[in-house]
FIBAGU-906475 format. One record per residue (C-alpha): x, y, z; residue in one letter. Coordinates in steps of 0.2 Angstrom, whole numbers, padded with zeros to 4 digits, always signed. Layout:
! residues N
XYZA...
***
This chain:
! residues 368
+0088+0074-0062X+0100+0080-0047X+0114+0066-0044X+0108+0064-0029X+0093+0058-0035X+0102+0045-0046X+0113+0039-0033X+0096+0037-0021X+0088+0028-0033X+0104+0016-0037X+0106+0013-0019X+0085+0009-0017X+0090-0005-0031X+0105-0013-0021X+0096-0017-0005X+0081-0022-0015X+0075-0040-0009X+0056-0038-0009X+0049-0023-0023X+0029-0022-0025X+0024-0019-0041X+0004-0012-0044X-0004-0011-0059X-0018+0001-0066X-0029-0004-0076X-0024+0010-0092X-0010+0000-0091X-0016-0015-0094X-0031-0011-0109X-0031-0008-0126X-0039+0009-0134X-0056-0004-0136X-0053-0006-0117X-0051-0024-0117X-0034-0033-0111X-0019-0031-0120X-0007-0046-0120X+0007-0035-0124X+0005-0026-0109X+0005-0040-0098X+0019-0048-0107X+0032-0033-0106X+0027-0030-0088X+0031-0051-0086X+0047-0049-0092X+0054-0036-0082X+0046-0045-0068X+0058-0062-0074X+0073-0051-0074X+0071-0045-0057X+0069-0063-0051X+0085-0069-0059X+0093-0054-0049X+0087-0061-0033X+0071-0049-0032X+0054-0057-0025X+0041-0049-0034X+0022-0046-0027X+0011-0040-0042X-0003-0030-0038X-0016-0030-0051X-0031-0020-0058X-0040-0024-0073X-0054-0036-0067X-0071-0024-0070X-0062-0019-0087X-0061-0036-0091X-0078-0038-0084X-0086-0025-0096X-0080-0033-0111X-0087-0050-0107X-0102-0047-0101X-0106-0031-0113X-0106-0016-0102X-0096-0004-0112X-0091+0011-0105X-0106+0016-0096X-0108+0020-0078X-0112+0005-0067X-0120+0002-0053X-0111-0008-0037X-0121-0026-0042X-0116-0025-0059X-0095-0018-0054X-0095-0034-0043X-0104-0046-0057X-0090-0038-0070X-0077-0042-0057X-0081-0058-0055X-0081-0063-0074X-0067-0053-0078X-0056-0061-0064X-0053-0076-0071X-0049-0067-0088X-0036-0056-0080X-0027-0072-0071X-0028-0081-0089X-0018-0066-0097X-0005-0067-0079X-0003-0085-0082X+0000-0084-0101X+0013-0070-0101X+0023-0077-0087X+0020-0095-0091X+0034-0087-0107X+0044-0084-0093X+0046-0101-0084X+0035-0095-0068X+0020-0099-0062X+0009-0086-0055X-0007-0088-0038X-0021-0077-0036X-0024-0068-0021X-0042-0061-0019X-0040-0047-0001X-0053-0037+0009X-0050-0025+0021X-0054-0035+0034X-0040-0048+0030X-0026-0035+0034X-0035-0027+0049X-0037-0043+0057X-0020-0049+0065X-0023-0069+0063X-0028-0067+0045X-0015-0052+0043X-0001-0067+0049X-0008-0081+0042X-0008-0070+0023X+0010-0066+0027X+0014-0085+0027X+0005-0087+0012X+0013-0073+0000X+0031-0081+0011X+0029-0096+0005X+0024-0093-0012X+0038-0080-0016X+0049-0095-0008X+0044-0106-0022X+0046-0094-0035X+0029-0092-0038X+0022-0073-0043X+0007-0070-0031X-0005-0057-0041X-0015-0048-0029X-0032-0037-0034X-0045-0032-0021X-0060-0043-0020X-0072-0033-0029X-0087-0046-0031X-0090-0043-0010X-0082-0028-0010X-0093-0014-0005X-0092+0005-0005X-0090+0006+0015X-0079-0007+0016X-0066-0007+0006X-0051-0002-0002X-0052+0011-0009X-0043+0009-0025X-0027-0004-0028X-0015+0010-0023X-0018+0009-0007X-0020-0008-0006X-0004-0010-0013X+0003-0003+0000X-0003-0013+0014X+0004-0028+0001X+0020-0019+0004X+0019-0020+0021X+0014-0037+0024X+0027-0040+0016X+0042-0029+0022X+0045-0023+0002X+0060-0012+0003X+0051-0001-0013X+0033+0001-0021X+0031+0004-0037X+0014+0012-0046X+0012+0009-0062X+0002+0023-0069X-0002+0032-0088X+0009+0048-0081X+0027+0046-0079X+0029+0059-0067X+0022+0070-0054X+0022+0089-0061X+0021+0105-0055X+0005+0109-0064X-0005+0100-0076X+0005+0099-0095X-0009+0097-0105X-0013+0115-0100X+0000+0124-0094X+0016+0124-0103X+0027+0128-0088X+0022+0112-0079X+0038+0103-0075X+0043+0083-0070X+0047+0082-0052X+0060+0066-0051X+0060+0067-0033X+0051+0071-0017X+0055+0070-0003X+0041+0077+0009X+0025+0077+0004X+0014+0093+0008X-0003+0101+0005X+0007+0108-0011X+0011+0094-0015X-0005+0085-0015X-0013+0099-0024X-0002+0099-0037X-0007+0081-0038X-0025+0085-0043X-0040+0075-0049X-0040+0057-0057X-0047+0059-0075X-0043+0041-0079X-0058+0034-0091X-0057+0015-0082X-0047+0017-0066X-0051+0022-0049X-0037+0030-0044X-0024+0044-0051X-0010+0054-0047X-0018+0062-0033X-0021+0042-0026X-0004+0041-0029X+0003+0054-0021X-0010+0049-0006X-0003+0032-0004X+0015+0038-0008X+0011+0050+0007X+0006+0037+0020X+0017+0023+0014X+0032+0036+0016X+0026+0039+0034X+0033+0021+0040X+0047+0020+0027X+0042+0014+0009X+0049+0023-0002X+0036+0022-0020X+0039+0027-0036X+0027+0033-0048X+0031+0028-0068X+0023+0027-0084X+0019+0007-0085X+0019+0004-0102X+0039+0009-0106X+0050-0003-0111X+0060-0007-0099X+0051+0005-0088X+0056-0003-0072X+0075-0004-0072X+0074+0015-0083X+0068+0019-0065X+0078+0014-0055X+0092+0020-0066X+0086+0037-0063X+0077+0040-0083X+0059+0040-0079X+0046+0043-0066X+0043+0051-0050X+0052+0044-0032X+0043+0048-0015X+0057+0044-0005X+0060+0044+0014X+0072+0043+0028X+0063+0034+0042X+0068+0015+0043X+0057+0001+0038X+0050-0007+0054X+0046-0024+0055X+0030-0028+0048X+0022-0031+0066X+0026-0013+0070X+0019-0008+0052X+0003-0019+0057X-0001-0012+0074X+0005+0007+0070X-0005+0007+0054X-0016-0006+0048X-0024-0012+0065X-0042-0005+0069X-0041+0002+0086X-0055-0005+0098X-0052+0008+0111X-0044+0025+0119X-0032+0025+0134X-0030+0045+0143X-0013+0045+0149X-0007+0059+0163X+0007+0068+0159X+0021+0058+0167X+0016+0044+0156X+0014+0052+0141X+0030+0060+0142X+0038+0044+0146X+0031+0036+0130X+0036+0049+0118X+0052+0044+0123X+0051+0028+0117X+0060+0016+0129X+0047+0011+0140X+0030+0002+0142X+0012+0008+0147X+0009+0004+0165X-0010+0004+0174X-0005+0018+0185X-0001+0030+0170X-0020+0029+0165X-0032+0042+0171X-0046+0036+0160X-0052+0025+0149X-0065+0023+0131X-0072+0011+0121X-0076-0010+0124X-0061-0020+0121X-0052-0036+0123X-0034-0039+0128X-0023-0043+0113X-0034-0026+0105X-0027-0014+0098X-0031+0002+0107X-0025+0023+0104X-0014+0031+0117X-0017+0052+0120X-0011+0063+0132X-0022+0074+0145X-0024+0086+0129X-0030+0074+0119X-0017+0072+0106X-0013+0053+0101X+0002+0047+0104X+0004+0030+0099X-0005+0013+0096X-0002-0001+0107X-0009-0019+0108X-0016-0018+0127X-0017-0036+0137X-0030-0032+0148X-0047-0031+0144X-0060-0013+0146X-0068-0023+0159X-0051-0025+0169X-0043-0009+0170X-0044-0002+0183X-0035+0018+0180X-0020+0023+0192X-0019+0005+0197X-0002-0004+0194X+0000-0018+0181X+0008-0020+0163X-0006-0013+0151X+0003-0011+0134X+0022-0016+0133X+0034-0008+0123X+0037-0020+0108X+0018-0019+0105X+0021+0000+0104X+0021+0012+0088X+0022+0030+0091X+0011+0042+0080X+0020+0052+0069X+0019+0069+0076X+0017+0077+0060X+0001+0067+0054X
***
């Protein structure tokens, strides 16, 4: 691995105050695919030592259907969405009873967090979560977070845990993400056939080559896969999370990581905004478009100033002030989100009056 790799990787460890930590569920599952108390106990540990360095931990976990499957006798087979959310819901309490046990060995206590999408997207649930997991990590309490796959539905919801992960990390201002997968590294081609495939130890800007050479999940129980990963790695990068992809059941896998001996790092130079910029810039649901003329569209690429009436030509969609609403050019082209305090009904384009102020502002990354 190049130094400066290392030295990145080092310096990602100093400042860490908040790390994220998501757990697949081949992780967690024995060959008979039930839950593997070893599993949970090494990754409990690790977890232990990171608080007694001043680290607040956020465990993201799958396993719930895998769980599920055993207890109420599914197998292996496909299921169908009803029976995904009834394994999910007995499986649930199982996974939390093996949390509990392995860091009950390590003197804390651990709270279950049960998310939909609709909890991040909305901004009084999205603030009022964020005091929750505050107040928890304050007490030294591990908060394990899974989606809620009993009400979960194919339109709305996750995804996989990869990506919810990393609205976790947001939430939460993490300074890192980590991704615990069966792969310890990203590679050039896939090494079960092809011998020249090589470990990547770092990225550092993820392309369409990049994604390619991610490929297709073929994970037997999980939903997500290297090329989840390398998804969420992409889209976390874009507001300054830097993830890390490593093989979850290493001993010692986490601080072999960080030490530069394992696994992949997505790394970017962006800063980390506060999470109400993270919120409004990427996790918000836009309610409406604003058409802006070119004078004020210029104006706001810059940066430095706030969306006044009389920079609007036009208007689309029905919302309501405190909304969050898409800014585009006269081609178009979206150029940032904005939380707008006037109504659809009110704006009146060309007209004066502040419409979107600056520190509810995120500009869209050029590049996306």
């Amino acid at each position: 691995m190049a130094e400066s790799c290392r030295e990145r990787r080092a310096e990602i460890k100093k400042r860490l105050r908040v790390l994220v930590v998501k757990v697949g569920s081949n992780i967690l599952t024995g060959p008979d695919g039930g839950l593997s108390g070893r599993s949970f106990s090494r990754i409990a540990r690790q977890i232990r030592i990171l608080r007694d360095e001043g680290v607040r931990v956020v465990l993201v976990s799958s396993g719930a259907i895998a769980a599920g499957r055993e207890r109420i006798g599914f197998g292996r087979r496909p299921l169908s969405l009803a029976q995904k959310q009834a394994a999910a819901s007995a499986g649930q309490t199982a996974l939390m009873g093996q949390w509990e046990k392995a860091f009950r060995r390590h003197g804390l206590g651990v709270a279950q967090i049960l998310l939909t999408p609709s909890d991040i997207a909305d901004r009084e649930r999205f603030t009022n979560l964020e005091r929750t997991v505050e107040t928890l990590l304050s007490l030294g309490v591990v908060p394990v977070v899974n989606e809620n796959d009993a009400v979960a539905t194919f339109e709305i919801r996750f995804g996989d845990n990869d990506r919810l992960s990393a609205y976790v990390a947001g939430l939460v201002r993490a300074q890192c993400l980590l991704l615990l997968s069966d792969v310890n590294y990203l590679y050039t081609a896939d090494p079960r056939i092809d011998p020249e495939a090589r470990p990547l130890p770092c990225v550092r800007q993820i392309d369409g080559k990049t994604l390619r050479m991610a490929g297709l999940s073929r994970s037997g129980l999980g939903t997500g896969g290297m090329s989840s990963k390398v998804g969420t790695a992409q889209w976390a990068n874009g507001w300054g999370l830097p993830v890390g992809v490593l093989k979850g059941d290493l001993p010692g896998g986490i601080f072999r990581f960080f030490e530069g001996k394992t696994g992949t790092l997505f790394d970017t130079d962006r800063s980390l905004p506060s999470n109400r910029k993270i919120w409004i810039g990427h996790f918000s649901v836009p309610r409406g478009e604003l058409f802006l003329d070119a004078g004020a569209a210029a104006a706001l690429r810059s940066g430095r100033t706030s969306l006044l009436g009389r920079g609007v030509a036009s208007l689309a969609g029905d919302f309501l002030r405190g909304e969050t609403v898409v800014l585009k050019d006269p081609q178009g082209t979206e150029i940032a989100r904005g939380i707008v305090r006037t109504s659809s009904r009110e704006i009146v384009p060309g007209e004066e009056g502040l419409l979107v102020h600056r520190n509810d502002l995120v500009l869209s990354d050029p590049l996306s």
